[in-house]
N, C-alpha and C positions, 0 to 999 in steps of 0.2 A: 167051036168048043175050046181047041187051045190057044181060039182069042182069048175067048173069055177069060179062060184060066189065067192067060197071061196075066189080062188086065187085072184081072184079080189080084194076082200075085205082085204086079207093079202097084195096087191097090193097098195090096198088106203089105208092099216094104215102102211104101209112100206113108203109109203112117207110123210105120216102124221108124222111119228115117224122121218124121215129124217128130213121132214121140223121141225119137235121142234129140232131136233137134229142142225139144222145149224140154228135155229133159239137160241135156246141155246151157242152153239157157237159164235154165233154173239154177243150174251148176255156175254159171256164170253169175247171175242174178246173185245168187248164194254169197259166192265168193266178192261179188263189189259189195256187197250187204257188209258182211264179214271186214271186207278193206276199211268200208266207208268208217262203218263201227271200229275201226282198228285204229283207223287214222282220227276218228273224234275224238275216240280214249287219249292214243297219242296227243294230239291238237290239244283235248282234255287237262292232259295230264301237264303237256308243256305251259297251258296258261295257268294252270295251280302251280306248276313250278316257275312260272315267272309272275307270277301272284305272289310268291314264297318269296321268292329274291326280292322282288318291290318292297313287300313288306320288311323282310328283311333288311334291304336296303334302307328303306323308312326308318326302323327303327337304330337299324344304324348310324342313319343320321341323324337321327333325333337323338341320340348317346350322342353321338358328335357334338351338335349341337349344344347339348348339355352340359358336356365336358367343358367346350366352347365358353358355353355360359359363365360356370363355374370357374373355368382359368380365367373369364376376361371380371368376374367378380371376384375376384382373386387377386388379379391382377390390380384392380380399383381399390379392393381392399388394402393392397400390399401395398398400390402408390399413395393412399389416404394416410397408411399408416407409419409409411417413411415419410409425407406432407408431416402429418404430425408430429414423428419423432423429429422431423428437421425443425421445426418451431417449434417444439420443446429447447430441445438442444441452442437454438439459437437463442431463445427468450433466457435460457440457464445463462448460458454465454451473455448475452447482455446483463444479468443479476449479475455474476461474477465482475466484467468488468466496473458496473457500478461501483459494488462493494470493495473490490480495490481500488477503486478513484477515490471513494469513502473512508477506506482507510489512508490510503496514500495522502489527501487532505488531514485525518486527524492525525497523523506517524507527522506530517510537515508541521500542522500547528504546536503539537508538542514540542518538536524540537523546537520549532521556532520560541516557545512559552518557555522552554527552559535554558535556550541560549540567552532570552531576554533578564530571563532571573540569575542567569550566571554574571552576565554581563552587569545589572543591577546589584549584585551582591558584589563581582568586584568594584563598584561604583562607590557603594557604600563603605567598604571596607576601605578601600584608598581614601576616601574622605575622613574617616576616622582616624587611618593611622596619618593622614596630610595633618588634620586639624591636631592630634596628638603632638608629629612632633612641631609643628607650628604652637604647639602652648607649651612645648617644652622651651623651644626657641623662647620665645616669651619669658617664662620662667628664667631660663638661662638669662636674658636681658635684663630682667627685674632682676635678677640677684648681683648681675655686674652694675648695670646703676646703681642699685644699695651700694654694692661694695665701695663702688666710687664715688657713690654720694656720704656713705663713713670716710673714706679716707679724706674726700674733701672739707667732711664738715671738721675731722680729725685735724686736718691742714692748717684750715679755717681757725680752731681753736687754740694749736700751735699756735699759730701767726699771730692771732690774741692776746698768747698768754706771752708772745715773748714780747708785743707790742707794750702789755703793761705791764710786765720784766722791765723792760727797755724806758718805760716810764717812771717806774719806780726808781729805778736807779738813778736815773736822772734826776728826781726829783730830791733823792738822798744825797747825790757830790755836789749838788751845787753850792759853792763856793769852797769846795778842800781842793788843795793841790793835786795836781795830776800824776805824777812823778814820785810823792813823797812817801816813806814808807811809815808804818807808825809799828813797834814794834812792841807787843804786849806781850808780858812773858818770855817766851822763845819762839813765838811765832809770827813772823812780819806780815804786816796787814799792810797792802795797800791802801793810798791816802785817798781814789779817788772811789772807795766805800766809806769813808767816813766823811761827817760834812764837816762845816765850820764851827769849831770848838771842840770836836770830838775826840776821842784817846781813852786813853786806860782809864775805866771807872767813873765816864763823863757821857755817860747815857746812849751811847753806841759803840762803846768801845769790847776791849774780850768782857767773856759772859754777857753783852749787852746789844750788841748788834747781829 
């Protein structure tokens, strides 16, 4: 009888010790359930939060990327746009030096046209006043040959009128004495203006010669 009991009683704390045991278990079971669920939330939670930063990350770098973009089109903008202002600038730069080579050519032919016309006009003008006084010369010559072709024709006529002075005379003494006086009135006449036969009132004599 106080086997039985015994067993009994080993009987009822055998399943008393069973039942904490799965009841333990269960507490166990529980509690990894509990863990597992704790740590998938966690596990959970960490791959949305590194789903977050990916994407995150993602979209940061795509902003990067964009920015990227934007700077390096920016950048091609800004080099296209200094390309073009540098050949602007240069093509300007070339118009300018043209146009002062352009002017620098008309400013030289100018002067050149008007040194030639200076040159030309004193050309002219010394020709004028050359040939001027070259015809005054002239003139000046023309009036001295007149002058000396009057005085020589003047000479000329002299020498004529004394030649036939000199003839007439001659032709009037010949044959009266040289020497002789012939006195008519009160004024003595030489003999050799009177000719042969001649004297007072005998056709060359006073009032007659």
């Amino acid at each position: 009888m106080d086997a039985y009991v015994l067993n009994s009683d080993f009987a009822t704390l055998q399943r008393l010790i069973d039942n904490g045991f799965d009841r333990v278990s269960n507490g166990i079971n529980q509690v990894n359930n509990g863990l597992c669920n704790g740590f998938y939330e966690v596990a959970t939670q960490f791959n949305n939060t590194n789903t977050n930063i990916m994407q995150g990350n993602f979209g940061l770098q795509s902003a990067i990327n964009g920015v990227s973009s934007q700077i390096a089109s920016c950048c091609c903008d800004l080099r296209q746009q200094i390309a073009d202002t540098s050949c602007a600038t240069q093509s300007a730069i070339q118009n300018v030096n043209y146009n002062m080579a352009m002017n620098s050519n008309a400013i030289q032919n100018t002067l050149c046209n008007n040194t030639r016309d200076i040159i030309e006009n004193q050309n002219a003008n010394y020709r004028a006043l050359h040939d001027e006084i070259v015809a005054n010369r002239i003139e000046d010559k023309n009036a001295q040959i007149t002058a000396q072709q009057n005085e020589i024709n003047a000479l000329r006529l002299a020498s004529s009128q004394a030649q036939q002075n000199e003839y007439l005379l001659n032709q009037l003494r010949t044959g009266c004495p040289v020497n002789a006086q012939l006195v008519c009135g009160n004024t003595p006449i030489p003999v050799q203006y009177v000719g042969a036969g001649c004297g007072c009132n005998n056709g060359c004599g006073c009032g007659n010669f």
